[in-house]
N, C-alpha and C positions, 0 to 999 in steps of 0.2 A: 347705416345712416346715423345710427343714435353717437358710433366713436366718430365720425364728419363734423356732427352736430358739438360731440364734448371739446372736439379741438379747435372750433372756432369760438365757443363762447369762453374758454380758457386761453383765449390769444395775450401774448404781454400786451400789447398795443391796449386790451380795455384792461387789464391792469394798472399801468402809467397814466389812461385819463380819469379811471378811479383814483389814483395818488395826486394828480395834480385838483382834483376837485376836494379832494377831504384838505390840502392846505389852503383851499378858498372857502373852509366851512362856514365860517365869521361871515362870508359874503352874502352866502346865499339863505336865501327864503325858507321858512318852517318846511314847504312842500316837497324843495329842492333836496333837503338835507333827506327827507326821509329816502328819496330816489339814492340817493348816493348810499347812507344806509344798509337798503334794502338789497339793492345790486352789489356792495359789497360782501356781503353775507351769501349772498348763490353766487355770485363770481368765488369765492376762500375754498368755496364745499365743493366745488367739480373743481378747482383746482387741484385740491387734496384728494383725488380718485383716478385714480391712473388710468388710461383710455382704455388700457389690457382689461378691466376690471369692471370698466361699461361696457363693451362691449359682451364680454360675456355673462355682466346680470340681464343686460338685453333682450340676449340668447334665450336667457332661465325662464325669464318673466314669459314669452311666448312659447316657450314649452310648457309649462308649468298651467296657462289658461289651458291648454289642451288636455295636458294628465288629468286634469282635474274635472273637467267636464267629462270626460270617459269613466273618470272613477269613479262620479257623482250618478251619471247615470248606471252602473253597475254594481253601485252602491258599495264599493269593494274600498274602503280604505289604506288596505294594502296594496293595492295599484299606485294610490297617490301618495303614500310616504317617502318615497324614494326625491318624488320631486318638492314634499315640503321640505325636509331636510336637506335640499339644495337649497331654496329661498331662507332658511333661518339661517344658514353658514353665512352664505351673502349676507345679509341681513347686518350679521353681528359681526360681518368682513367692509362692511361699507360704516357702521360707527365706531369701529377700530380706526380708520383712516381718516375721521372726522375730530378722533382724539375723545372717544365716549367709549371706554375701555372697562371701568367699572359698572357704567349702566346702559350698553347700548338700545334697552330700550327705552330708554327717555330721547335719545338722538330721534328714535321713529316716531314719539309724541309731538317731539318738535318741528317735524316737517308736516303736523299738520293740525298743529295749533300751538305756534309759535308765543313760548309765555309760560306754556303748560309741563310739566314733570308726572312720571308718576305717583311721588308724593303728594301732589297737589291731586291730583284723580284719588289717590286712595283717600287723602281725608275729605273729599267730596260726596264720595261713592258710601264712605263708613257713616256719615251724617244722614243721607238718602236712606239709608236700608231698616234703622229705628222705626220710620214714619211708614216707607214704603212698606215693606213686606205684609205687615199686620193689615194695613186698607187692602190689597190686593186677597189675603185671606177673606177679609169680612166681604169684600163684593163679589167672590167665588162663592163664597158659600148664602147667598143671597137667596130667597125665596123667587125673586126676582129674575125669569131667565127670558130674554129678547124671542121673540117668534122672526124668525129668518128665511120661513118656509116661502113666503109670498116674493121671494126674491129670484125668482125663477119667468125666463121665456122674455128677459128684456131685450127688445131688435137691437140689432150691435149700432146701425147705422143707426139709430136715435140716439143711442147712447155719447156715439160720438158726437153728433149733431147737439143735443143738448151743453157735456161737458166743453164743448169747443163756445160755448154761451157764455161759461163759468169764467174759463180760460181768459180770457175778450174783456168780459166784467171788472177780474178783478184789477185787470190793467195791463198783461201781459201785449206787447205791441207785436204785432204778427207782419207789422213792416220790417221789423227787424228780427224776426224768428218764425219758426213753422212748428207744427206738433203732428209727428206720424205716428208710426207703428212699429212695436221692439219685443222683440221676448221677453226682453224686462223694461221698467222704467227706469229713464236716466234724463238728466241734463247735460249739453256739449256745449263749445262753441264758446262764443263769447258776446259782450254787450250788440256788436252789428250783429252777427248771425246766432242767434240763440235757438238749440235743437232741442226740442223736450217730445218725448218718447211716451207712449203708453201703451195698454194689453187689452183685451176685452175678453168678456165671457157674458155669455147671452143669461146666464144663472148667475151670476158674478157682480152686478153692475155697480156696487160702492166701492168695487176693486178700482175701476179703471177711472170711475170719479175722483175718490180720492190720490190715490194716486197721482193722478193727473194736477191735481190743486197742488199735493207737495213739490210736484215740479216744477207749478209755477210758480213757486216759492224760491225755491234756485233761481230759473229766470227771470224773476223781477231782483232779484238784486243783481244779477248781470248785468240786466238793460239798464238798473240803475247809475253802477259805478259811471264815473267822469269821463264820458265819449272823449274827452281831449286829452287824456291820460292814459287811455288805452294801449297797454304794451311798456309800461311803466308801472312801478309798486303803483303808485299811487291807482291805478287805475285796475289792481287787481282786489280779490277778495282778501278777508284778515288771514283767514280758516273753514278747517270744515265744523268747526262748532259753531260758528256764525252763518256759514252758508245753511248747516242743519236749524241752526236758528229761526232762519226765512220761513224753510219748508215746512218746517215741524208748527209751525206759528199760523201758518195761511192754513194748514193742512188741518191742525187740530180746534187750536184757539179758534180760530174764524169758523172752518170751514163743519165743521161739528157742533156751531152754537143754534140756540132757539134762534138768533138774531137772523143769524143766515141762512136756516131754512124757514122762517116766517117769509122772507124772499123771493126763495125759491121752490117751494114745495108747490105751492100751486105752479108753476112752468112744468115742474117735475110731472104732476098728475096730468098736466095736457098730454105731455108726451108719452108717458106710462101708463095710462089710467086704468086697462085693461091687465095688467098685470100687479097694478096695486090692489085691485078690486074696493072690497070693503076696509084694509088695510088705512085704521083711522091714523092721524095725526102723532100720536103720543106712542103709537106700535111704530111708524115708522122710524121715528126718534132715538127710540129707546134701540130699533135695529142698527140704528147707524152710528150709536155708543154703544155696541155689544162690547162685552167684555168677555174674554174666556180664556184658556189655555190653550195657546195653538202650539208647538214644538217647531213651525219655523217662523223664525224674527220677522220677516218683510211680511207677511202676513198674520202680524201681533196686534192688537189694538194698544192704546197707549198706557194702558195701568199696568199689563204684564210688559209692556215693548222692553222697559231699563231692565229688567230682569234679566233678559235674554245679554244686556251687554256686560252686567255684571260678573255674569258667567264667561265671557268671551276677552274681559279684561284680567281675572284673574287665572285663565289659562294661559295667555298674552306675558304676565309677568312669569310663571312659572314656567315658561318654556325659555323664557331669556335668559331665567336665574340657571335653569339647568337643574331645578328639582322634577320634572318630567323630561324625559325624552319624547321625538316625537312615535316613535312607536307603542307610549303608554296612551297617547293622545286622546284615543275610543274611547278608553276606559273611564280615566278621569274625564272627560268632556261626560259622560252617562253619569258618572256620581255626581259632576257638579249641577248637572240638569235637576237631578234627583232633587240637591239641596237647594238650588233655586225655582224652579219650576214646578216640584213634586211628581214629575212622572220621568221615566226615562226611554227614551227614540225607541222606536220600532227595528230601525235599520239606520249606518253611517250615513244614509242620505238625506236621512231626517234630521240626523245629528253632527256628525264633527264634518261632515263634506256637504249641510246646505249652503255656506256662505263660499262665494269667490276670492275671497280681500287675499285670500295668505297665498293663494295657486300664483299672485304675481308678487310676493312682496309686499304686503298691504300691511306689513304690520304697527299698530299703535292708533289706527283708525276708528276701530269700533269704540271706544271713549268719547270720541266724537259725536256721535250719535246721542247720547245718555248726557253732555256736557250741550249738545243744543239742545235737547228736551227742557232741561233748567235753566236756559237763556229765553227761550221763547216764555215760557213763563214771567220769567223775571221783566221781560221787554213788553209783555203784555199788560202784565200788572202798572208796568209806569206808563202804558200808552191807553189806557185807562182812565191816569190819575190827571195825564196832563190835555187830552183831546178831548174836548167838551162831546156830550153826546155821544159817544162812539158806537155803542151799540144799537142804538136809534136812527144810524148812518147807517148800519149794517144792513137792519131789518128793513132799511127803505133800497139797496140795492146800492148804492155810494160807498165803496171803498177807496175812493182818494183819499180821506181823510187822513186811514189808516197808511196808504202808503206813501203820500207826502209825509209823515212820522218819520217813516222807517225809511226815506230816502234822504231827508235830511241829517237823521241822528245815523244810521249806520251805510247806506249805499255811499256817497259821498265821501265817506274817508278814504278811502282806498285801505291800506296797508300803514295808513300812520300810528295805528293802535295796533298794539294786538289784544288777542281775546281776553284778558283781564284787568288794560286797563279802558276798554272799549265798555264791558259790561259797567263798570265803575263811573263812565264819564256819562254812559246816556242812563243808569237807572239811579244812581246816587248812591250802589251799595256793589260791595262784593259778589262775584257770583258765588250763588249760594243752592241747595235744595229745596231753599224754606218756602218761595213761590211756585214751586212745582206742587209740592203738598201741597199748599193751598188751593189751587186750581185744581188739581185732581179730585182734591174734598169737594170743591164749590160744584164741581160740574158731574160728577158720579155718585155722591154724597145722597142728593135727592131724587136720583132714576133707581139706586138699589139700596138703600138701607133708611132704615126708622128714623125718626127725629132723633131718638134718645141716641142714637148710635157716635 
């Protein structure tokens, strides 16, 4: 299906209507131009991939979810080498034929956040790490430790029942999407059928909450792009550092402030009451900004979460350059834990085989993640400076405010920016780390460390 699929959308026929439209460029409309663009750039990149060559990374990608999940649960790293050293040949066998010879992995930066290099990540990531490391030290080593014990015996179906409140609230349209049940969370689909996924555990329950909120962070910018654009740049997202933007933004910024459980905490307690017991206001709080060391990523909170990508970006370059092979991979992935993290995995399942991304090909992704962390910040701060009230809209249970914002300044482009000069046109500045630090001071600063600090 996928070589079906590469030989019709590499037909000469959209070739020749992409040539006879770029010598109408003068004709057409700001909007127009960016489709032609857009479509010429994925029409050049599957033409230059030979079908022989889809079809069998096609092949790799669905062996390789399988190796990996076997090897993950067997916690055996050496099961799954054979198949990532399939996916990194590919890998740096599909940016060779894109003509990305000396850095193929900036080719896989770019498919998914187009704009971006790993130059540009590294002097991001070396600006981040001054500020970052040292706070994440000082709120470890904090007198200050979250009581988490009262989080136990929450009915699954309240849970759903409540976070499907959350969902509904903050604007997500359930005419146009559903939210079930996944092993993991994800978002599918697109602005008409938007699918957002969540997990439960009856001990668990800010798992499947918040969770649940970052997805709808994905799906509101879905449902937000331009219904009449749909299937066109224009009616797609930038990247995945703006889609993590969303999520990371509803998820964190909103969904982890005083404002928004001044809202909701009382709902919370009707539905839980028996399980919060005497669990006052301020123990909650402070449970749902726990900070700590966990060893896998999707289950980080957000002061260690960049650390985890830091480590997974700088494995990411040294496997491209070919200063590690993949069978050193254990090794170095535990030392760099070590130097990022301060502790090293139990077992590969802890460590170089919790994440899925590389078992298909995923590589230059996790940047992403750590590049919307410093957007939602940066997008928060200027959705602050310019929406009167905003947090006084939160704490009253109105989040239109917020998401007319962000449906105007970022849902509504499509694909006419990409992610730096996107961040540039809605905050007035570069993307930068400087508003992550800020926020991460402002909102962890006074749950674990002294004035003087």
């Amino acid at each position: 299906f996928a070589a079906l699929l590469h030989r019709e959308t590499t037909s000469s026929q959209i070739g020749d209507w992409l040539s006879e439209l770029e010598e109408a460029l003068p004709r057409l409309t700001p909007e127009q131009k960016v489709v032609v663009r857009e479509t010429r750039k994925d029409y050049d990149r599957q033409v230059k991939l030979p079908p022989e060559f889809v079809a069998r990374r096609t092949e790799a990608r669905s062996r390789g979810y399988h190796g990996w999940a076997q090897a993950r649960e067997e916690s055996d790293f050496k099961r799954f080498a054979p198949v990532l050293k399939e996916q990194l040949e590919l890998a740096i066998e599909e940016a060779t034929h894109l003509g990305f010879t000396e850095n193929p992995y900036d080719y896989w930066i770019d498919q998914f956040d187009p704009g971006m290099t790993s130059e540009i990540i590294d002097r991001l990531f070396e600006e981040l790490k001054p500020d970052l490391l040292p706070l994440v030290e000082r709120i470890l080593a904090s007198p200050v430790k979250p009581k988490l014990d009262f989080l136990k015996g929450f009915p699954v179906e309240k849970q759903e029942a409540f976070l499907t409140k959350v969902v509904s609230k903050l604007g997500f349209d359930f005419n146009r999407g559903r939210i079930d049940r996944s092993l993991h969370p994800f978002c599918g689909g697109h602005g008409l059928d938007t699918r957002l996924t969540t997990r439960f555990d009856r001990d668990n329950p800010l798992d499947s909450l918040f969770s649940s909120i970052h997805e709808t962070g994905h799906g509101l910018y879905e449902q937000g792009l331009p219904e009449e654009h749909l299937g066109t740049p224009l009616g797609e997202a930038v990247g995945m550092a703006v889609h993590e933007s969303q999520s990371r933004l509803w998820e964190n910024q909103v969904g982890r402030s005083r404002a928004f459980w001044n809202y909701w905490e009382p709902i919370y307690r009707e539905c839980f009451g028996r399980a919060l017991g005497s669990t006052s206001s301020d123990e909650l709080y402070l449970a749902i900004n726990a900070v700590r060391l966990n060893p896998i990523r999707v289950d980080s909170d957000e002061v260690t979460y960049n650390l985890h990508i830091l480590l997974r970006f700088d494995l990411e370059k040294r496997l491209f350059r070919g200063d590690i092979s993949v069978d050193d991979l254990p090794e170095a992935w535990n030392e760099a834990s070590k130097k990022y993290l301060g502790f090293q995995p139990k077992n590969d399942a802890e460590g170089v085989l919790q994440d899925v991304h590389w078992s298909s090909g995923g590589f230059g992704y996790f940047p992403s993640y750590c590049l919307g962390n410093m957007l939602a910040a940066q997008l928060w701060l200027a959705a602050r400076q310019q929406i009167s009230n905003l947090e006084s809209s939160l704490a009253k249970g109105n989040f239109m405010p917020l998401l007319s914002w962000l449906r105007d300044n970022i849902h509504r482009h499509g694909k006419q920016y990409n992610t730096w000069q996107l961040t540039k046109q809605v905050t007035g500045a570069e993307l930068s780390p400087k508003s992550l630090i800020t926020y991460l001071k402002e909102r962890y600063g006074p749950l674990y460390l002294s004035s003087d600090e």
